[in-house]
MMTF fields as JSON, N, C-alpha, C and O atoms, coordinates in Angstrom:
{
  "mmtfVersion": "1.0.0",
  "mmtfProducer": "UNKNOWN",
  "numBonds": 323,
  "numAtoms": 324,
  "numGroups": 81,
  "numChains": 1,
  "numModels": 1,
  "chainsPerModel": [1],
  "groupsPerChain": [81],
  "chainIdList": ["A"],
  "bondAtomList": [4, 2, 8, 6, 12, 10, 16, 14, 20, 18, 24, 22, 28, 26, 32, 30, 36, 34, 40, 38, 44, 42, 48, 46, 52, 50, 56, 54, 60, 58, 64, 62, 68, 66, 72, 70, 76, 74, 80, 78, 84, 82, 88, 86, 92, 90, 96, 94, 100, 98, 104, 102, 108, 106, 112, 110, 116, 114, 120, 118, 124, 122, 128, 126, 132, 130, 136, 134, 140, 138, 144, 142, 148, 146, 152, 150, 156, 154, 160, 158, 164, 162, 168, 166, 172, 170, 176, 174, 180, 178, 184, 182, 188, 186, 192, 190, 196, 194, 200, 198, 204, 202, 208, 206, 212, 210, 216, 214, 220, 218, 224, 222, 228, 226, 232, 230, 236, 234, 240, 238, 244, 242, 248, 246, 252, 250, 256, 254, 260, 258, 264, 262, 268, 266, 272, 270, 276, 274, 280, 278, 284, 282, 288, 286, 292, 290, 296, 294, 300, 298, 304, 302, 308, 306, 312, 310, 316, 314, 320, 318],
  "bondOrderList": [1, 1, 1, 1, 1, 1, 1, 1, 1, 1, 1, 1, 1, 1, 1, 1, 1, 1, 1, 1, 1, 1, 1, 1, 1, 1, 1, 1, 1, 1, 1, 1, 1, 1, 1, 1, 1, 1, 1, 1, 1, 1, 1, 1, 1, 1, 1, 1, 1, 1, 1, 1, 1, 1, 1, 1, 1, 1, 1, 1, 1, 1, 1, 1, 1, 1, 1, 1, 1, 1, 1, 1, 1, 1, 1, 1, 1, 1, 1, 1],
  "groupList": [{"groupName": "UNK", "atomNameList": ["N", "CA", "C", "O"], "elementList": ["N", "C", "C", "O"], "formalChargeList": [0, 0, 0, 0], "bondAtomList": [1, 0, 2, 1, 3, 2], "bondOrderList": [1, 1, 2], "singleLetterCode": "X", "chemCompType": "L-PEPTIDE LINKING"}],
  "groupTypeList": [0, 0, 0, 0, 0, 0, 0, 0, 0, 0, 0, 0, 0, 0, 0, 0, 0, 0, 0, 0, 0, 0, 0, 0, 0, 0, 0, 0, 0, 0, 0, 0, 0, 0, 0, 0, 0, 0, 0, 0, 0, 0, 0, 0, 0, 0, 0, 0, 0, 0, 0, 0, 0, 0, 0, 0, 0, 0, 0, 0, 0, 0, 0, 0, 0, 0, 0, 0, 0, 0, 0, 0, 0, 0, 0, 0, 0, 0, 0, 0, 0],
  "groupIdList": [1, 2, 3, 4, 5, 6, 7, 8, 9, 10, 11, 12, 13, 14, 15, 16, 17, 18, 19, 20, 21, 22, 23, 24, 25, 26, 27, 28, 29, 30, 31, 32, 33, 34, 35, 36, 37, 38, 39, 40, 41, 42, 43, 44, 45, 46, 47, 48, 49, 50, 51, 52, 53, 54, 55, 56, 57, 58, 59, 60, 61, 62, 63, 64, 65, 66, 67, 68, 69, 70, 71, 72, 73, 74, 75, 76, 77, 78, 79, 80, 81],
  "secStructList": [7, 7, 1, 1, 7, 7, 1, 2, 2, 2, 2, 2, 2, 2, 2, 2, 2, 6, 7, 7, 7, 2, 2, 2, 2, 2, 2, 7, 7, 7, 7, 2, 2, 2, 2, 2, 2, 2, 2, 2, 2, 2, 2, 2, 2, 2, 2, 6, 7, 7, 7, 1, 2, 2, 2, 2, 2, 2, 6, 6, 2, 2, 2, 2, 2, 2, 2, 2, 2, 2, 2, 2, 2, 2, 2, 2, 2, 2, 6, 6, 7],
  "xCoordList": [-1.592, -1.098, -1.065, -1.903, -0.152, 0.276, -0.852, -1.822, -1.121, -1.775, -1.281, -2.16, -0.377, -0.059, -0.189, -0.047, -0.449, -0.562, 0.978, 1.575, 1.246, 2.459, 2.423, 1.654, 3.243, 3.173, 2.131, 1.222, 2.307, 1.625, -0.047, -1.04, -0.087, -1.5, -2.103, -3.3, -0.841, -1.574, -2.017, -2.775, -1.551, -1.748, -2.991, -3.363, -3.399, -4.584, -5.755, -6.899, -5.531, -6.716, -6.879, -8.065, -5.779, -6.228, -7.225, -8.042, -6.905, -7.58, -8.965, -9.737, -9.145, -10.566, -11.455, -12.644, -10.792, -11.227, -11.682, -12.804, -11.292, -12.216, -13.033, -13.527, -13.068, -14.002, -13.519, -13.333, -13.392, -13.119, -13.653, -14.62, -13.337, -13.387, -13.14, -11.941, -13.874, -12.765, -11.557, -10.743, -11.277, -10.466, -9.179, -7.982, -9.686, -8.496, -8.292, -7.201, -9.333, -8.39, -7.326, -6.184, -7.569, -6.646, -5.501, -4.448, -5.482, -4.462, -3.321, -2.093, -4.37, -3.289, -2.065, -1.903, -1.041, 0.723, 0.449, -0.327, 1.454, 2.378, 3.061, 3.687, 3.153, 4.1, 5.282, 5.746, 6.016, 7.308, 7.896, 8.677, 7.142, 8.225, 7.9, 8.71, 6.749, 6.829, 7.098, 7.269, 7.213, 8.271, 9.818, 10.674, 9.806, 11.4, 11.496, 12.346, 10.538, 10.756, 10.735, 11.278, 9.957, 9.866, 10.88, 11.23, 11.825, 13.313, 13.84, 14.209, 14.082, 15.301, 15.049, 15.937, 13.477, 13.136, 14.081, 14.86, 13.528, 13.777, 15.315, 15.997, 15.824, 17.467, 17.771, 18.089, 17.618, 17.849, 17.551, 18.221, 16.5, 15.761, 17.081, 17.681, 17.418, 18.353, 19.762, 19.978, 20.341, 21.279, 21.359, 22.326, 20.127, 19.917, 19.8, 20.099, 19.401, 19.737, 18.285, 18.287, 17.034, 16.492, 15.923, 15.825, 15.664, 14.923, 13.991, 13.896, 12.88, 11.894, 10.66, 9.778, 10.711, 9.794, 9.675, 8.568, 11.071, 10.78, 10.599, 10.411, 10.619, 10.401, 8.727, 8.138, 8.147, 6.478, 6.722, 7.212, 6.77, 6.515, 6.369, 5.569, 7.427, 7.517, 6.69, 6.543, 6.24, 5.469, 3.716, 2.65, 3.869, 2.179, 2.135, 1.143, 3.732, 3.723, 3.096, 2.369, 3.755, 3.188, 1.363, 0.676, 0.947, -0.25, -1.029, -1.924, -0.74, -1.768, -1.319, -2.324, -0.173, -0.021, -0.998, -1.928, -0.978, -1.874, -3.309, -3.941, -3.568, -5.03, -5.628, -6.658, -4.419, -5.052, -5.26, -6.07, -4.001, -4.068, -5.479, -5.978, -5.978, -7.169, -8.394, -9.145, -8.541, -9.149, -9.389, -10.425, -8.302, -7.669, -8.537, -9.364, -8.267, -8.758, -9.939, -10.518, -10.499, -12.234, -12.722, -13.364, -12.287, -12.53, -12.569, -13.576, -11.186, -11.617, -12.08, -12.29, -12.278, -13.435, -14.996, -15.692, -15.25, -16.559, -16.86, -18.002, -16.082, -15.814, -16.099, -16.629, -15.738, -15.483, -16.906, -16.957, -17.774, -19.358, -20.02, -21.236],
  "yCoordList": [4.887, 5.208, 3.926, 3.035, 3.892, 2.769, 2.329, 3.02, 1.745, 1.243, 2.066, 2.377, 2.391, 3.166, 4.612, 5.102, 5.767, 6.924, 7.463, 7.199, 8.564, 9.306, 10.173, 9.865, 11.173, 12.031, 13.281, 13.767, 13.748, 14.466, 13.653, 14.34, 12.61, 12.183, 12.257, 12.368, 12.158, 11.867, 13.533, 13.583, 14.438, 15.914, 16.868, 17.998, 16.132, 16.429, 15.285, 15.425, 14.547, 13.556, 14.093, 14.21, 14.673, 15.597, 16.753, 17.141, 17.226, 18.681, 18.491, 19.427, 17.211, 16.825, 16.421, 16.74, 15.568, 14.8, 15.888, 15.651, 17.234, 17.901, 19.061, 19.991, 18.739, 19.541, 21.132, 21.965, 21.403, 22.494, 23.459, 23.068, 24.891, 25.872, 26.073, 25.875, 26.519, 26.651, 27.574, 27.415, 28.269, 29.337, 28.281, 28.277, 27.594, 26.546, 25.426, 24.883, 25.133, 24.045, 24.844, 24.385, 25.973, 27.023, 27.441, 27.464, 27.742, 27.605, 26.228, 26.236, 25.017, 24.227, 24.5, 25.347, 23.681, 23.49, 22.274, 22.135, 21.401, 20.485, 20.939, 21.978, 20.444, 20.778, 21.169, 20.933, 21.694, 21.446, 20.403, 20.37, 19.06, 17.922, 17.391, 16.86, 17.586, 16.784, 17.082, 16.341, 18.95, 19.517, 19.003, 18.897, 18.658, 18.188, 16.694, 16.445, 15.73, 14.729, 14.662, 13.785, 15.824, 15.692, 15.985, 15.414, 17.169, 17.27, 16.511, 16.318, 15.582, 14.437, 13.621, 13.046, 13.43, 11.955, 12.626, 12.053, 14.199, 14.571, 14.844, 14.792, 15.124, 15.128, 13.587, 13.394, 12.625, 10.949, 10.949, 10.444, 11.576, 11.206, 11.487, 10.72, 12.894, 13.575, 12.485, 11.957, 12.234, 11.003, 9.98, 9.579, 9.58, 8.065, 7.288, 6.109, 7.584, 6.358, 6.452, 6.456, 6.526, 6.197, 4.556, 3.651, 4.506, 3.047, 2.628, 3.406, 1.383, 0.899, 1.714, 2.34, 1.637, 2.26, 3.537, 4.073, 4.357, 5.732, 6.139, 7.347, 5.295, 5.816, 5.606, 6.389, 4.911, 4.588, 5.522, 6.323, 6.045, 7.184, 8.788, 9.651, 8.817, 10.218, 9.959, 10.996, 8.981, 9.065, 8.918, 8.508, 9.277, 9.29, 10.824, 11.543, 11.157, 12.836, 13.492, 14.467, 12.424, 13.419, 13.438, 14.424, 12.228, 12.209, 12.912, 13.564, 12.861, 13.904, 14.96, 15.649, 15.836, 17.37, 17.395, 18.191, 16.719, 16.62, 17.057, 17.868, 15.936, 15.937, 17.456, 18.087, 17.725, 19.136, 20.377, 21.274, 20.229, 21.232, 21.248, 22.18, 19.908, 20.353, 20.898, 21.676, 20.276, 20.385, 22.543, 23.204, 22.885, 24.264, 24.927, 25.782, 24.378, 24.854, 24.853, 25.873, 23.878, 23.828, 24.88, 25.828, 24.637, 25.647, 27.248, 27.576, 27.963, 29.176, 29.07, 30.133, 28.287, 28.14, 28.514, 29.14, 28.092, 27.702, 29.098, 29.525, 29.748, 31.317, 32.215, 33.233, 32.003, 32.791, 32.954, 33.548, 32.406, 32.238, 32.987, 32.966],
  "zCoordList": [110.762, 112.078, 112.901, 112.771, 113.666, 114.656, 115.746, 115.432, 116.566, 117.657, 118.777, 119.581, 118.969, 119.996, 120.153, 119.033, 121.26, 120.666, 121.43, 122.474, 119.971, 119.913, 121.32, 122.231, 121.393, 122.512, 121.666, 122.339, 120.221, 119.605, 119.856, 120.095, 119.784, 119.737, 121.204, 121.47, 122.289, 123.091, 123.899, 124.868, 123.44, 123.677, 122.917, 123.234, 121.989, 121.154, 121.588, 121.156, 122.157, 122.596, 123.674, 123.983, 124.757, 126.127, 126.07, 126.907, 124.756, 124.571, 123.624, 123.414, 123.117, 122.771, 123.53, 123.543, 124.312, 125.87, 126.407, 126.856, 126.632, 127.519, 127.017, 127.654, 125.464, 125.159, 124.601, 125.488, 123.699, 123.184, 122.494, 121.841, 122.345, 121.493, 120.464, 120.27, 119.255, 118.041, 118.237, 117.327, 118.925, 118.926, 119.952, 119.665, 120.945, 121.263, 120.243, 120.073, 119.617, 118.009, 117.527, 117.516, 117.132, 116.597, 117.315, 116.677, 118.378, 119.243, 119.406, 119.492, 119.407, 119.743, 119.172, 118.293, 119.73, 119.734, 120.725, 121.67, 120.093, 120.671, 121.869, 121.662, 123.194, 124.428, 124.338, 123.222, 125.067, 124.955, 124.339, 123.388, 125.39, 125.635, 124.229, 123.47, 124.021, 122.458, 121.396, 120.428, 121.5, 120.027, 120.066, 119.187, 121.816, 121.998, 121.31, 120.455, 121.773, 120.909, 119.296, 118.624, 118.784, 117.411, 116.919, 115.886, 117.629, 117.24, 116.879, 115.721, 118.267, 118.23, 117.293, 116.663, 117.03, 115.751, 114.238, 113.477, 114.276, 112.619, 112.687, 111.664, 113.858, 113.69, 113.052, 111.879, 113.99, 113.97, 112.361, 111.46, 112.308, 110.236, 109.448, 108.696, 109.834, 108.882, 108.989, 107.898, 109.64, 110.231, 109.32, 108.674, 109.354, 108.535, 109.926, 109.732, 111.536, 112.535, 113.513, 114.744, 112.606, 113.246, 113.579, 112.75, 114.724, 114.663, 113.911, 112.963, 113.805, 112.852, 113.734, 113.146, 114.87, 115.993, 115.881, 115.824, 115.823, 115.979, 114.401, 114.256, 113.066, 112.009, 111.97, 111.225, 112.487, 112.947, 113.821, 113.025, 114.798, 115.267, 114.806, 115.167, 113.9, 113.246, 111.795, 111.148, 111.303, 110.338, 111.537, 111.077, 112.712, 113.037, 113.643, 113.763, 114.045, 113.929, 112.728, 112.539, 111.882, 110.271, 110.159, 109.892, 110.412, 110.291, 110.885, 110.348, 112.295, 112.914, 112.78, 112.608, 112.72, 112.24, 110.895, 111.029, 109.684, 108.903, 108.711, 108.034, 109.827, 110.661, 111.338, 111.1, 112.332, 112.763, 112.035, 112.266, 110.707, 109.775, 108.968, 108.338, 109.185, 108.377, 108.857, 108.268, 110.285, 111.595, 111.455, 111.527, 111.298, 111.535, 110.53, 110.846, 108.893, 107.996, 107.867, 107.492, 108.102, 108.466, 109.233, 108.78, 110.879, 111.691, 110.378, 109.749, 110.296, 109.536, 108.401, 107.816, 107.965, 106.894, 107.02, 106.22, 107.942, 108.814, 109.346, 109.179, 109.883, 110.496, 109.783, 110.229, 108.16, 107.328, 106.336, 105.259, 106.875, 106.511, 107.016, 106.823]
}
């Protein structure tokens, strides 16, 4: 992952930052604005016209969706004890 945080990163660092529930890990979603940006990156993907920037960007989308999926799986894992 890049040095910079995505709009996905920077919406999951808000909701760690203040402390959470397992039942809000589980909940999370991405904002609007940033399912809107994830659009436009994976349209641009499909294209062939994304930039070098926004292809580092949508590969740190990938990572942290990754990340929370596991985040997720733990959580009901953990539940399920």
């Amino acid at each position: 992952m890049s040095t910079h945080t995505t709009a996905i990163g920077d919406d999951l660092l808000d909701l760690l930052a203040g402390g959470l529930t397992r039942n809000e890990l589980l909940a999370f979603r991405p904002s609007a604005s940033t399912q809107a940006r994830l659009e436009r990156l994976l349209s641009k993907n499909r294209q062939g016209r994304l930039s070098e920037a926004e292809a580092h960007e949508l590969d740190d989308f990938e990572t942290i969706e990754h990340i929370v999926r596991l985040l997720k799986a733990r959580v009901r894992r953990k539940r399920g004890r």
